[in-house]
C-alpha positions as CSV (number, residue, x, y, z in Angstrom):
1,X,-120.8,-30.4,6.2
2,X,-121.9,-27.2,7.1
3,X,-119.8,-25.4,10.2
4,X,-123.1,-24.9,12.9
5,X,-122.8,-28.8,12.5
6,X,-119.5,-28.7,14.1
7,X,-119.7,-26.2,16.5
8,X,-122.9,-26.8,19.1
9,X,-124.8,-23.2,19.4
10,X,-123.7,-21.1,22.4
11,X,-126.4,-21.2,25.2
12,X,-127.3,-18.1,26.7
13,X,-125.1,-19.4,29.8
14,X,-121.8,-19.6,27.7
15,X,-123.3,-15.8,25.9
16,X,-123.9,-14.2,29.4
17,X,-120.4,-15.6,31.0
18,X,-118.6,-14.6,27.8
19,X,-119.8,-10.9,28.5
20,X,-119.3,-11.2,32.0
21,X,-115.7,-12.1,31.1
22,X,-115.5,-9.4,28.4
23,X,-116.7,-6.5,30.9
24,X,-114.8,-7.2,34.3
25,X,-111.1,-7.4,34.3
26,X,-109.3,-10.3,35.1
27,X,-106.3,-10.1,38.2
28,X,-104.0,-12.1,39.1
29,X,-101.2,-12.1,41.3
30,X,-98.6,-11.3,39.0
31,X,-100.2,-8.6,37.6
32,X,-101.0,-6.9,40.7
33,X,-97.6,-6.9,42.1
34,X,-96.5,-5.6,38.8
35,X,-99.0,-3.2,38.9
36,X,-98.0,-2.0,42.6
37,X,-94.4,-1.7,41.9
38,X,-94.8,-0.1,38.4
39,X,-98.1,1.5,36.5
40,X,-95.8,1.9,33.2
41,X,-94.7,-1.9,33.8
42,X,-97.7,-3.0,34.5
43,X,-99.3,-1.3,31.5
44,X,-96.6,-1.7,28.9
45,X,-96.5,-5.7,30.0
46,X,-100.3,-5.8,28.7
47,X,-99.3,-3.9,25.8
48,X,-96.1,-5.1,24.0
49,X,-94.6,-8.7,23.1
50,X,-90.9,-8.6,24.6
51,X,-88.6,-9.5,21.5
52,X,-86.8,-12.1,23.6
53,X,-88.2,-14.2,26.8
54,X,-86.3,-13.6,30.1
55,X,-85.3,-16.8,31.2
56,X,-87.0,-17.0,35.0
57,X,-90.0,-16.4,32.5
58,X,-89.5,-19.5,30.8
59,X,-89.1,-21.6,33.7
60,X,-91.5,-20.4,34.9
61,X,-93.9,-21.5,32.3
62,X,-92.2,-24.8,32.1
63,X,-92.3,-25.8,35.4
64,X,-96.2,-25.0,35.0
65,X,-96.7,-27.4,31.8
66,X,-94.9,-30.1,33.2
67,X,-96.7,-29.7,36.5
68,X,-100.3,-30.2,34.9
69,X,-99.4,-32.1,31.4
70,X,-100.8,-35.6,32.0
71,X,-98.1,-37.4,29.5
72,X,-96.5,-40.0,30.9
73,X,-93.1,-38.5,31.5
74,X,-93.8,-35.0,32.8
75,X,-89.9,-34.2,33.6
76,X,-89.5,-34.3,29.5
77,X,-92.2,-32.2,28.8
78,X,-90.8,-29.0,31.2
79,X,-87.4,-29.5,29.5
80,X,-89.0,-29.5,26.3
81,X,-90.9,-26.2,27.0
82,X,-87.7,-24.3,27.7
83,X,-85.5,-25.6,24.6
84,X,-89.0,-24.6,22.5
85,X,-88.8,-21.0,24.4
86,X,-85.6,-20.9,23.3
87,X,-85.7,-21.7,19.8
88,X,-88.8,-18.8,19.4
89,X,-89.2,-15.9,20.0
90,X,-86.2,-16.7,22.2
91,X,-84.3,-16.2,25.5
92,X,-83.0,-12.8,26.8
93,X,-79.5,-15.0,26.5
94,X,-75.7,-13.7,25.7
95,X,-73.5,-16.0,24.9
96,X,-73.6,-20.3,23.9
97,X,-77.1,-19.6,24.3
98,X,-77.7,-23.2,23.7
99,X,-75.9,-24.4,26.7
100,X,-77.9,-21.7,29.0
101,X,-81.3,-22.6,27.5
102,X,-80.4,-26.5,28.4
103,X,-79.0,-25.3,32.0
104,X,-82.6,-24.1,33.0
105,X,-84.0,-27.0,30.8
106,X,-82.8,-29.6,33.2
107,X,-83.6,-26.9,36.0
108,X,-87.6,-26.7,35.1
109,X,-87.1,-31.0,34.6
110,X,-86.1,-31.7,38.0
111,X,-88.1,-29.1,39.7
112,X,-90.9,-30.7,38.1
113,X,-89.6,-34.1,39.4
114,X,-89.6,-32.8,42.9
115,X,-92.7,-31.3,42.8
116,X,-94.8,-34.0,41.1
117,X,-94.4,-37.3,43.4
118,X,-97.6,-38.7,42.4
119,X,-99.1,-40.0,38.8
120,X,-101.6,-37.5,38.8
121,X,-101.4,-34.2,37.1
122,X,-102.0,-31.1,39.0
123,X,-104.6,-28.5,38.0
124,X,-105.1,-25.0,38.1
125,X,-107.5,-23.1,40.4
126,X,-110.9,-21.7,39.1
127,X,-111.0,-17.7,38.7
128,X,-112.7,-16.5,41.4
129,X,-114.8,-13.3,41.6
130,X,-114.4,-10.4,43.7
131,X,-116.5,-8.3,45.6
132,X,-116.9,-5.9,42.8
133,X,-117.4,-8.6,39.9
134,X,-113.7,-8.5,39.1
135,X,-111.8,-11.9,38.4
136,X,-108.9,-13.3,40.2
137,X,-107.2,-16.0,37.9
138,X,-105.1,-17.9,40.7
139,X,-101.1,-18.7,40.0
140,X,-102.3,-21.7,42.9
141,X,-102.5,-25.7,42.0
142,X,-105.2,-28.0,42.9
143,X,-102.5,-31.0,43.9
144,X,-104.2,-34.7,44.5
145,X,-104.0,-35.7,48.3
146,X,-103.3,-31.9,49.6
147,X,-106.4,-30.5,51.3
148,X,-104.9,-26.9,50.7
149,X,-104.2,-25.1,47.3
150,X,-100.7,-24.9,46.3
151,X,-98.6,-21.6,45.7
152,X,-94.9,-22.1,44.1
153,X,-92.4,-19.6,44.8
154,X,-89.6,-20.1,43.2
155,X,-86.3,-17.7,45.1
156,X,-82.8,-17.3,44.6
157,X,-82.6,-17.6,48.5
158,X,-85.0,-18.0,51.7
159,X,-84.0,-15.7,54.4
160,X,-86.1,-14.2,56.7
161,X,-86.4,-11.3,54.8
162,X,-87.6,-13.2,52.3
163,X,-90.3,-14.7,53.8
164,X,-91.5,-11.9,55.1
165,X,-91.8,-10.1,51.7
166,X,-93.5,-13.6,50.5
167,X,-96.1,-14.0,53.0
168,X,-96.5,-10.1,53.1
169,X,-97.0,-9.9,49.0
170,X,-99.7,-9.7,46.9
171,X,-98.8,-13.0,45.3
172,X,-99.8,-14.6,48.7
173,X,-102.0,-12.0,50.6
174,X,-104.2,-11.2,47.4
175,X,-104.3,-15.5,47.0
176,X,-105.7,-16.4,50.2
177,X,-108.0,-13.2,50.2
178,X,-109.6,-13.7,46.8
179,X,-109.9,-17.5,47.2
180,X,-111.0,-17.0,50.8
181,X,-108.6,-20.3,51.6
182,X,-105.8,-20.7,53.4
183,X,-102.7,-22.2,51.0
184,X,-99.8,-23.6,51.5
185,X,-96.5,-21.6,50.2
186,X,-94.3,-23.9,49.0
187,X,-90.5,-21.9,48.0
188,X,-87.8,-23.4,46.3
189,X,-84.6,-22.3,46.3
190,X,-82.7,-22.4,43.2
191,X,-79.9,-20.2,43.6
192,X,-78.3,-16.5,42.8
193,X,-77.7,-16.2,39.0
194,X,-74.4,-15.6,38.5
195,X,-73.1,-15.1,34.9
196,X,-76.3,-16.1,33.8
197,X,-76.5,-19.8,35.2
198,X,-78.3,-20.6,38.7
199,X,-76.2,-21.8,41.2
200,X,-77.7,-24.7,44.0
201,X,-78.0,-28.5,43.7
202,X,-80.7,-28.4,41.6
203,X,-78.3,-27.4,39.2
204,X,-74.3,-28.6,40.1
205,X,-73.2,-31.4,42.2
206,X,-69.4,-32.2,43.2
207,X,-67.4,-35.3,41.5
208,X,-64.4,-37.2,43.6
209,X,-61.5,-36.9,41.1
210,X,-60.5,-40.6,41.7
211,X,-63.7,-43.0,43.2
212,X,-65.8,-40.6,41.0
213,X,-68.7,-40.5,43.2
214,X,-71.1,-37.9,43.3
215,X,-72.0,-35.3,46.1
216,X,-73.6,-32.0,46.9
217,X,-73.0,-31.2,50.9
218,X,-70.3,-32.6,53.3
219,X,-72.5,-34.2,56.0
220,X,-70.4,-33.4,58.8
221,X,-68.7,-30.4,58.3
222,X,-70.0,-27.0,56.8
223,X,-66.5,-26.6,54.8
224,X,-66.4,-26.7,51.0
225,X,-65.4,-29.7,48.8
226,X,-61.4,-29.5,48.3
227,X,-60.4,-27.9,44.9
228,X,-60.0,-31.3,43.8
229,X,-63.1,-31.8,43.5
230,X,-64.6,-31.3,40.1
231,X,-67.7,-28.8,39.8
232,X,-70.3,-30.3,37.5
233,X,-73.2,-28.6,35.9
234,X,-76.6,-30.9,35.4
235,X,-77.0,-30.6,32.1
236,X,-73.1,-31.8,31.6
237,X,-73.5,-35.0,34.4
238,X,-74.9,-38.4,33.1
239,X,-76.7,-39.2,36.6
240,X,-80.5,-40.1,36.6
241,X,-83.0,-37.4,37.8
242,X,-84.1,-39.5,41.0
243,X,-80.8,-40.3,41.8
244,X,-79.7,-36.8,42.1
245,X,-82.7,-35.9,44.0
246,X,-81.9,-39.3,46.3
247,X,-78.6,-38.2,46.5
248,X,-79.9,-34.7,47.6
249,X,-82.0,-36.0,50.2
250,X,-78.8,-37.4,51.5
251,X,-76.5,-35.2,51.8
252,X,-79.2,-32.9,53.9
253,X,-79.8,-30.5,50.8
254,X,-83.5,-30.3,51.1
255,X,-83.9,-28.4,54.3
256,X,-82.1,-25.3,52.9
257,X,-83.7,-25.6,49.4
258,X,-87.5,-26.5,50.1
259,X,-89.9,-24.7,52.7
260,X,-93.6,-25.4,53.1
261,X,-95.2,-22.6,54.9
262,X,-99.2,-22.7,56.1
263,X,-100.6,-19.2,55.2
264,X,-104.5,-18.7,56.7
265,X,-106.8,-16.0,55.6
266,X,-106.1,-12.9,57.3
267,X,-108.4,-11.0,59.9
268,X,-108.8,-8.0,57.5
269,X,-109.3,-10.0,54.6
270,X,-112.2,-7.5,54.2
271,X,-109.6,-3.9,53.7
272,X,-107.5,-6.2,51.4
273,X,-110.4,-6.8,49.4
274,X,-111.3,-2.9,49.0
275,X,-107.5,-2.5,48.2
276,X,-107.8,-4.6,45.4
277,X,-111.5,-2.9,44.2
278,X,-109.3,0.3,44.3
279,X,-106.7,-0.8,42.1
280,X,-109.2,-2.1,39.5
281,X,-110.3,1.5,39.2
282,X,-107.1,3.2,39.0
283,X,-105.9,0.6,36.3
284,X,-108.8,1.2,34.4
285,X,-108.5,4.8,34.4
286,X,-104.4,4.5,33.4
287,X,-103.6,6.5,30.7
288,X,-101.3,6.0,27.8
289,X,-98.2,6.2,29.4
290,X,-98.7,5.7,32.7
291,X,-96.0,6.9,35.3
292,X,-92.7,5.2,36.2
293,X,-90.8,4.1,39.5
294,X,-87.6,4.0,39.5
295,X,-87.9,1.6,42.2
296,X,-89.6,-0.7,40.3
297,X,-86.8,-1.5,37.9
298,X,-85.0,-3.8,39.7
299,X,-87.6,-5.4,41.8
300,X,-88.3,-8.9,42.7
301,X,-87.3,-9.4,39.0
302,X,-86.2,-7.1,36.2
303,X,-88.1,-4.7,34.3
304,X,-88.0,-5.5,30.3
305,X,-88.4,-2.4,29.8
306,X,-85.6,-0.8,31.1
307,X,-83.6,0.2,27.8
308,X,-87.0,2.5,27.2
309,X,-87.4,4.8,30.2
310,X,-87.6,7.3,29.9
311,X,-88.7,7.1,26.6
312,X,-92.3,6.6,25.8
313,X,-91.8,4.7,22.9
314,X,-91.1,0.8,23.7
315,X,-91.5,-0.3,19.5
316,X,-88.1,1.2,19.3
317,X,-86.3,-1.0,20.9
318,X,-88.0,-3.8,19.7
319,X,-91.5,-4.6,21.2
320,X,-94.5,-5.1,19.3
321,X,-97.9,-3.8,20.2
322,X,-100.8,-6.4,21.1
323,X,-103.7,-6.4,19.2
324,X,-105.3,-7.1,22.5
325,X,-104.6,-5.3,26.1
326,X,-105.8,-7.8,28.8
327,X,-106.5,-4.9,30.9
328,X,-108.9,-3.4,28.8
329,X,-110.4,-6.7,27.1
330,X,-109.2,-9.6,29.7
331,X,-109.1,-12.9,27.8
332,X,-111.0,-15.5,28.2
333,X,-108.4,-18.3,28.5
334,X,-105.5,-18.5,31.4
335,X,-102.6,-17.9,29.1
């Protein structure tokens, strides 16, 4: 049968947004705060395939496919994600890498157990243009029964300081502006990495050495468990997903590990709107090596590409060129 059988003719709808897509770039808020921290991040990002995934990276994206997969069991579809990461290209892991790629396995499975309370999957926000024919492609969830879109933050800790740089950031200021909605922030604490495993009750709970009952908090006291108590990872316990969560709830874990915040459109949505024209300009105008900040490096996350600067040369060490750069031909597709 001959192909134009199988594939319907484009309409000159689909031809017309296909060049619209083609000729305006594409934001979003992870590549603007990239891009405001670091131009040589944000460029080299667009440019080069990391040899190995950074592991926030990968639960990131799990948490995200078990969050809108509609199979049945959503929980085993984020742990899947990360142990698939992990067998290629890989995870930015030393050590049993195994045992850390199955430690944020069960992390990105019970997050998305949290998270997902009802049947339905969640879906992802439309792009939205911009003033200046530029796209916004929105890190925010649709979510069944919430009249708000959703933003997930996921931090190692929520003080005040960190909500501050949250609701102040481009990953919540440049949402609410470009969807001209309020949202609703939702953080999750998952705890410091420390020697390369995150440390909260998402991930380790307490066993009694004789009754061996489980536990995360004391309920009246703010003192530690006694040293007799055995540490236990997640991925090394036996106990159910909802019961850990149930068991969670009752110790009074929740309160310091999930915050919902309201965030409205600002007053000067307007200036924030030019901001972001401007920075379409100056990325389009980058040049091949754009310059560093040093600052930069070690910012909300950090850089891949530290082992290179200075250098200018990032296939060196590893990285491969795309044959695309989204900010010079933006795809089509979210990724």
């Amino acid at each position: 049968m001959p192909s134009s059988e199988l594939t319907p003719a484009a309409s000159s709808e689909d031809v017309q947004q296909t060049t619209k897509l083609e000729s305006h770039l594409v934001l979003s808020p992870e590549r603007v705060s990239t891009y405001e921290i670091c131009p040589r991040r944000f460029a080299w990002t667009d440019a080069y395939t990391q040899p190995f995934l950074a592991p926030m990276f990968a639960l990131r994206t799990a948490l995200d496919r078990g969050l809108t997969t509609d199979h049945a069991e959503p929980e085993r579809i984020a742990e899947n994600t990360v142990l698939e990461l992990a067998r290629s290209p890989g995870l930015d892991l030393i050590g049993n890498v195994y045992s850390l790629a199955m430690h944020y396995a069960k992390l990105a499975g019970i997050l998305t157990a949290l998270l997902r309370t009802g049947t339905e999957p969640w879906t992802h926000i439309p792009d939205a243009e911009l003033t200046d024919g530029s796209l916004w492609r929105s890190g925010c969830y649709h979510v069944t029964g919430a009249t708000l879109p959703v933003r997930i933050a996921l931090v190692d800790r929520w003080t005040d300081d960190r909500r501050r740089g949250e609701l102040g950031g481009w990953r919540t200021i440049g949402e609410v502006c470009a969807l001209n909605s309020p949202i609703t922030l939702t953080a999750i604490n998952i705890g410091p990495a420390i020697h390369q495993r995150r440390h909260s009750a998402f991930t380790r709970c307490y066993r009694h050495p004789r009754n061996r009952t489980f536990r995360f908090a004391r309920r009246h006291s703010e003192e530690d468990f006694s040293r007799t108590w055995a540490k236990l990872w997640r991925e090394d316990c036996d106990l159910r997903t909802r019961e850990w969560l149930d068991k969670m709830h009752e110790d009074g874990c929740m309160d310091d590990l999930v915050a919902h915040v309201t965030v409205p459109v600002p007053q000067r949505r307007a200036a924030y709107l030019l901001e972001l024209e401007r920075m379409v300009r100056d990325i389009r105008g980058l040049p091949e090596v754009p310059e560093m900040r040093l600052s930069g490096c070690f910012g909300l996350s950090p850089c891949p590409f530290t082992a290179v600067c200075p250098g200018i040369d990032p296939t060196r060490w590893g990285f491969r060129l795309r044959s695309v750069q989204p900010h010079k031909h933006p795809p089509t597709i979210s990724q």
